[in-house]
N, C-alpha and C positions, 0 to 999 in steps of 0.2 A: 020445563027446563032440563038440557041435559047436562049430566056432569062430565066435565071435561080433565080437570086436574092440570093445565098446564102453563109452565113459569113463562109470566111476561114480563117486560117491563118497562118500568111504570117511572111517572115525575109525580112527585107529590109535594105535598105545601106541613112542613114540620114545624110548629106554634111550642106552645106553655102547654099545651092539654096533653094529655097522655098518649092517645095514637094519632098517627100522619093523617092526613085528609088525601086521599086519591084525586088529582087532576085528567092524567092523562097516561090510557099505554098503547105500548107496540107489542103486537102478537105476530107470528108469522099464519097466514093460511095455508088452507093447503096444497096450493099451486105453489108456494113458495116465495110470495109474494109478503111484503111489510103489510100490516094493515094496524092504524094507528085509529086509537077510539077515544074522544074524548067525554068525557062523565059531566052530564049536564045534571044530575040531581042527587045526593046520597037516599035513599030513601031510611036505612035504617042501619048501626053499627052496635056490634054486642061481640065481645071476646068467650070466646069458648077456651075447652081444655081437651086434646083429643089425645090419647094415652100419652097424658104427661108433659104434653106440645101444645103450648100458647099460644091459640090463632086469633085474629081478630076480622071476622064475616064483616063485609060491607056487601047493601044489596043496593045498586043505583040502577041507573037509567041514563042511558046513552044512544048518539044516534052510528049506527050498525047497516054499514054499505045503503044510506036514504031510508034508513027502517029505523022508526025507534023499540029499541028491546029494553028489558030487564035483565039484569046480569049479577053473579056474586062473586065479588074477587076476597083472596083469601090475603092476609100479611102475619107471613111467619115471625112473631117478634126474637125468637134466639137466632135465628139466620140473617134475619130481615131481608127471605126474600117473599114476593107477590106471587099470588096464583091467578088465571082465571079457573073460578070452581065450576061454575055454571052459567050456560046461557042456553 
């Protein structure tokens, strides 16, 4: 996977549990075109601390232009914005 670092966004589904559950985002590619991904699996969710900045890593599985990938989006909880980290 490569690391990318860049802000998408995202619809998500906010319950009683502590973080949002990711549905769906919009990224731009690089022709400049929308490209909207939707998250057909969470595989695993764990909040880290990265100097002092509370992230919470989701790693799913989505399908990606008829390709299914793995991918890790990031949710900055003091900004509350989304990353894609990696795909």
């Amino acid at each position: 996977m490569k690391v990318l670092m860049k802000p998408i966004e995202m619809i998500a589904w906010f319950n009683g549990e502590k973080f949002p559950v990711p549905l769906r985002f919009r990224l731009q590619a690089e022709d400049g075109s929308n490209l909207v991904i939707k998250i057909d699996r969470i595989l695993f969710q764990e909040e880290e601390k990265l100097a002092g900045n509370r992230m919470v890593v989701y790693r799913c599985e989505g399908v990606v232009q008829n390709l299914e990938k793995v991918f890790e989006l990031k949710y900055e909880i003091l900004t509350c914005k989304w990353f894609l980290f990696k795909m």
